[in-house]
N, C-alpha and C positions, 0 to 999 in steps of 0.2 A: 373193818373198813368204814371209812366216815363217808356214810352218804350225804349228807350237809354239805359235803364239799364238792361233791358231784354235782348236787343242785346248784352251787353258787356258779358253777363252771357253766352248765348250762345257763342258767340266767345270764351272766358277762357274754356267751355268744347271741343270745337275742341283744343284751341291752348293744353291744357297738357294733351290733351289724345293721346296716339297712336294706329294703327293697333293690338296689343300684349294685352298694356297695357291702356285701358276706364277709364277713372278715373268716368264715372257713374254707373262701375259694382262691385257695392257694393259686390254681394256674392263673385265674384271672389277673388277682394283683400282682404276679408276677410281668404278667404280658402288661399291665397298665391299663387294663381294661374291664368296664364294669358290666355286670351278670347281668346276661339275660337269660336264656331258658335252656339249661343243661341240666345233663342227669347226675351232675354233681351238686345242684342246691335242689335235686327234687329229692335224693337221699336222707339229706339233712333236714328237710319238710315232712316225709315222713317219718322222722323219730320223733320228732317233735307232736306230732300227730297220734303217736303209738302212745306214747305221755298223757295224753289227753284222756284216748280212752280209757285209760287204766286210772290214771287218777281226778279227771274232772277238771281240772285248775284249769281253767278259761285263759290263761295267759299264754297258755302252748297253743289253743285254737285260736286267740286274737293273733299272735303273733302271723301263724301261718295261713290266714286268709288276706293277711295285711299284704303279706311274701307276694302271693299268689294272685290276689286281685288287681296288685300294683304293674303286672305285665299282662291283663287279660281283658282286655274291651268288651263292651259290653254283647257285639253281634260273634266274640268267642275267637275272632282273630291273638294270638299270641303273640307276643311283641319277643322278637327274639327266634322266632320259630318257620322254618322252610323245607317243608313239603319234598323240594326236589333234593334235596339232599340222601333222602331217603335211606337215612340213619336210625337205629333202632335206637341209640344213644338217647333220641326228641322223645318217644316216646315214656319214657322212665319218670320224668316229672308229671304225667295225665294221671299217674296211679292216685297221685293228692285228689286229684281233681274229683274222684269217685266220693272219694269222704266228705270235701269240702262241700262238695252239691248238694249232701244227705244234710250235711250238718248248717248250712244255710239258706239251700234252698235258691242260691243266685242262678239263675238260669243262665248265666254266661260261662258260668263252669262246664255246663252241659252240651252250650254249643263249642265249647272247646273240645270234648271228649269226641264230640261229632268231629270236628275236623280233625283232629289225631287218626278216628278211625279210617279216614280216609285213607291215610297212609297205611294198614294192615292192609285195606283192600287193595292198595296200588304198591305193596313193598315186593321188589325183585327178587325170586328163589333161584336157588340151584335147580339142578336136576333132580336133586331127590327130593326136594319139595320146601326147604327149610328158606326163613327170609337170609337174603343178604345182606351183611351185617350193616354194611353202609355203598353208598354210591359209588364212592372212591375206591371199596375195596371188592371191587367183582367177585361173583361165586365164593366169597367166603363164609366160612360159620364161624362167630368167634365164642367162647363160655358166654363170656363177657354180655353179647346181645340177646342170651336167653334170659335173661333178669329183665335186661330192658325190656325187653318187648313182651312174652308169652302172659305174665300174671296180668300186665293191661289187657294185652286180647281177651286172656278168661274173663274178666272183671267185666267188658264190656259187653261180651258176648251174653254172660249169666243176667248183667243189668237192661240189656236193652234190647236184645236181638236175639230172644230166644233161645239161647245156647245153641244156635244153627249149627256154627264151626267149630266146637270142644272140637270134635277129633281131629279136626288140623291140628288145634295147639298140641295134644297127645302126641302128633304121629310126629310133632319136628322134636320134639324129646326123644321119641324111639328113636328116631333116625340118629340124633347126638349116642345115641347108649352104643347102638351098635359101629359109628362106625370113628370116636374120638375117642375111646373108653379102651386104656387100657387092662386086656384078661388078667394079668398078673398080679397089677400092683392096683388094681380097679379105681385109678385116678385117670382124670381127662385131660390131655394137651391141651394147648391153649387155643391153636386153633385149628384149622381146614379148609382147604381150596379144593373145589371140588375137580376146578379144570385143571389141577396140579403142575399149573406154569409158573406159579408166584413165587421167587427166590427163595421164599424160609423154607417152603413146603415140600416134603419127601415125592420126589417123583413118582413113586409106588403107590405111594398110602395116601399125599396128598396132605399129612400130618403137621403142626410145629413140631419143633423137637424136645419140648421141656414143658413140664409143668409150673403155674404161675399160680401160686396162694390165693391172689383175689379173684383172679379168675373163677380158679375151685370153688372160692366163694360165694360169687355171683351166681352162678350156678346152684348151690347148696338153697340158694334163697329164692333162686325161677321155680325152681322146686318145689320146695315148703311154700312159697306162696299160691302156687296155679292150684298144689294139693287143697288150697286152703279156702280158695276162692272156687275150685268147680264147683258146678250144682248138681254133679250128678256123684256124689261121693259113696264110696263101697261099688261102684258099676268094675267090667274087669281093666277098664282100661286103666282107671282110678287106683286099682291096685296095684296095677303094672306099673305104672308109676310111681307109687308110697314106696313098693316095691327095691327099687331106682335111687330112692331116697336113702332108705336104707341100707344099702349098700354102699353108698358115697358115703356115709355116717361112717358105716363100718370099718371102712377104707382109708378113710384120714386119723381116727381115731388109731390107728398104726404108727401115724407118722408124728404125732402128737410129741412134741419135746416135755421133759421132767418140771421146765418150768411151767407147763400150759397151753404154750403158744407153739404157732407152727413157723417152718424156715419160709422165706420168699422163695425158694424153691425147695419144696417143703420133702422131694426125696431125698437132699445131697446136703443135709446135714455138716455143718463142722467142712465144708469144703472150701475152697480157697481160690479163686479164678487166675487164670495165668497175668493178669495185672495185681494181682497181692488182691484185692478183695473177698473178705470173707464173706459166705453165705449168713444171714441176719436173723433173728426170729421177729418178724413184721406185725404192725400193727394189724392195720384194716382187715385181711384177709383173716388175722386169728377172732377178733372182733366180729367178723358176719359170723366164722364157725361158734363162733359163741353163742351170739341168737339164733342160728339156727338148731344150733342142737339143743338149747333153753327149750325155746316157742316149740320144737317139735316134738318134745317132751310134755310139756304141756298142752298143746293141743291134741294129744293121742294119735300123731303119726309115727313117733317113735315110743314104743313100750316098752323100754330098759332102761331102767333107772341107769345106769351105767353112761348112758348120754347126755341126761341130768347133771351124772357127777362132774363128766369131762367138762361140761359147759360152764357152769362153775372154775373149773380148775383154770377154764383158759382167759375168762374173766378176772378173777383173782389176780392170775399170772400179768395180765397187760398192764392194772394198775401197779402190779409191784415191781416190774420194769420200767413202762415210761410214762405214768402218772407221777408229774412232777412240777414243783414249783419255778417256774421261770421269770426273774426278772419279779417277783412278787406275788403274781401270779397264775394260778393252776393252768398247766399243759400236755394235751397230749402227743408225745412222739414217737419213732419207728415207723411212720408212715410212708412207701412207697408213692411218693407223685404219681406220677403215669405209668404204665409198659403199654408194648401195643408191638403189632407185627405189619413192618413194612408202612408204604407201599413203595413200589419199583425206586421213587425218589429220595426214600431212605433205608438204603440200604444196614445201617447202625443198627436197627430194630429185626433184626435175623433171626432174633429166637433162641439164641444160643444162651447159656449157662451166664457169659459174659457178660452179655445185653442187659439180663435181668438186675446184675450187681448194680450195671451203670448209671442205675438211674435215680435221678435225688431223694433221699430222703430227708421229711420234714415233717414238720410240726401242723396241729391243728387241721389239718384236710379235710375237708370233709368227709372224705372218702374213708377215712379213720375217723373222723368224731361220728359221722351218724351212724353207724354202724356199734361204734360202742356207745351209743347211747341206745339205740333199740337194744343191744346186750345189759345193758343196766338195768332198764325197764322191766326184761324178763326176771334178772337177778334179783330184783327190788321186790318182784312178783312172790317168786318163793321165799324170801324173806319174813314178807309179810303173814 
């Protein structure tokens, strides 16, 4: 594999992207509208960022303070960001925010982490204790909003506030294990309502009905990061957790396709939906399991080489799929735009087998490049 090429691909997304205008935020420039603070350029902020630690080149730190200081006032108001929305989604770009503080020192980064935190103290749970994914979406749990949110909460809690609430963050993981987690096939639906009134969700269980790759994904990496970021690591809760980890690892590593990569609905394989669509082997989602099962390997939360090897495999796999030259060039494709479930006013997004085919796939997303780019990072890791 020509990593040279990988670097130039990276560089062309800094050089023609600006602060305004990402050229990896597909939904924006579709909608005609320019980026403010979504957890789809805080993704691609921290690869860039994982770049840096690993290899020093101050171009990946100039670039992402540039990103980041071009929406953050100096008294730490965020230009682009509302509180009452009370979306877990807001807080996913603050995770930069932790690095950039360390690594320049701007105090406005800090009063931004403060006003994010506002929103963990003031975010709406279920009954069983877990935050609600967003405003719009009452008592739900989605995979999807334990990435966003729990590695910032650990992050802030271990940096500033004495790790008071780890075992909140812990107990809305347990709560996810026991009650999204299916025993058989030890994969997680996508989502959960707890008040079990919301069209997608099983009036019994309360459940989506299918499992969603990125999802799994996000998830695999709330994970590997809160693991990575508590400060009280080897405690039992800590293990119960790794624990969790490994077993997800486990779990997908099953469903894992010969090329590497996994299906957008990564139990139903080779399936075909009653409109002719075929089930796809997706970017983004094979891409997180990438890095996660790299970084987890090397960070010694997973101890089998065996998850080394898959990570690898699925890496390998994405570029020998849709690493390819477009119009001149380099591009990555198979990327799942959006899924999402509900609400009451879109009834389309039901959760079903169908749904999931329905939805665009494209090129360059963020959501697929940074995710294979922290997969590179690691790759490039044991190369070296």
């Amino acid at each position: 594999m020509d990593t040279n090429v990988i670097e130039q691909y990276i560089d062309d997304l800094m050089t023609k992207s600006t602060a305004e205008f990402p050229i990896w935020n597909i939904e924006k420039a579709r909608a005609g509208k320019k980026s403010g603070w979504d957890y789809i350029d805080g993704c691609m902020i921290m690869a860039l960022l994982e770049i840096y630690n690993t290899s020093n080149d101050p171009k990946y730190l100039k670039f992402a303070d540039y990103y980041e200081d071009f929406r953050i006032h100096d008294d730490g108001t965020i230009d682009g960001y509302d509180i009452n929305t009370w979306n877990c989604d807001e807080l996913n770009g603050g995770k930069n925010l932790f690095t950039l503080y360390r690594l320049t020192d701007k105090q406005k980064y800090k009063k931004a982490l403060d006003k994010l935190y506002e929103q963990i103290k003031g975010q709406p749970r279920t009954k069983e204790g877990n935050f609600w994914h967003k405003k719009i979406y009452p008592n739900q749990v989605w995979l999807d909003g334990l990435y966003m949110a729990q590695p910032f909460y650990m992050e802030y809690e271990t940096s500033f506030n004495g790790a008071k609430n780890v075992d909140d963050v812990y107990k809305q993981f347990f709560n996810v294990y026991e009650i999204m987690r299916n025993k058989e096939t030890g994969l997680y639906y996508h989502g959960y309502d707890s008040s079990k009134s919301i069209f997608w969700a099983d009036k019994e269980t309360g459940l989506s009905k299918n499992y969603w790759l990125r999802s799994l994904g996000w998830y695999s990496m709330a994970l590997l990061d809160t693991l990575n970021k508590a400060p009280d690591r080897e405690c039992a809760n800590w293990n119960k957790l790794r624990n969790i980890f490994i077993e997800l690892c486990e779990s997908m590593l099953k469903y894992q396709d010969k090329s590497g990569m996994w299906y957008q609905v990564p139990d139903r394989p080779g399936e075909v939906d009653k409109n002719g669509k075929a089930n796809y082997l997706e970017t983004s989602g094979s891409a997180i399991y990438a890095y996660s099962l790299l970084k987890g390997f090397r960070t010694g939360i997973l101890n089998d080489k065996k998850f080394q090897d898959a990570g690898v495999k699925a890496f390998e796999g994405i570029c020998d799929k849709y690493l390819n030259t477009d119009s001149g060039r380099l591009s990555l494709g198979g990327i799942c735009l959006v899924a999402g479930l509900g609400p009451e006013k879109d009834l389309r997004r039901n959760g079903e087998f169908e749904y999931y085919m329905s939805e665009p796939i494209v090129q360059d997303d963020a959501k697929g490049v940074g995710p294979f780019i922290l997969a590179y990072n690691e790759y490039k890791l044991i190369n070296k």
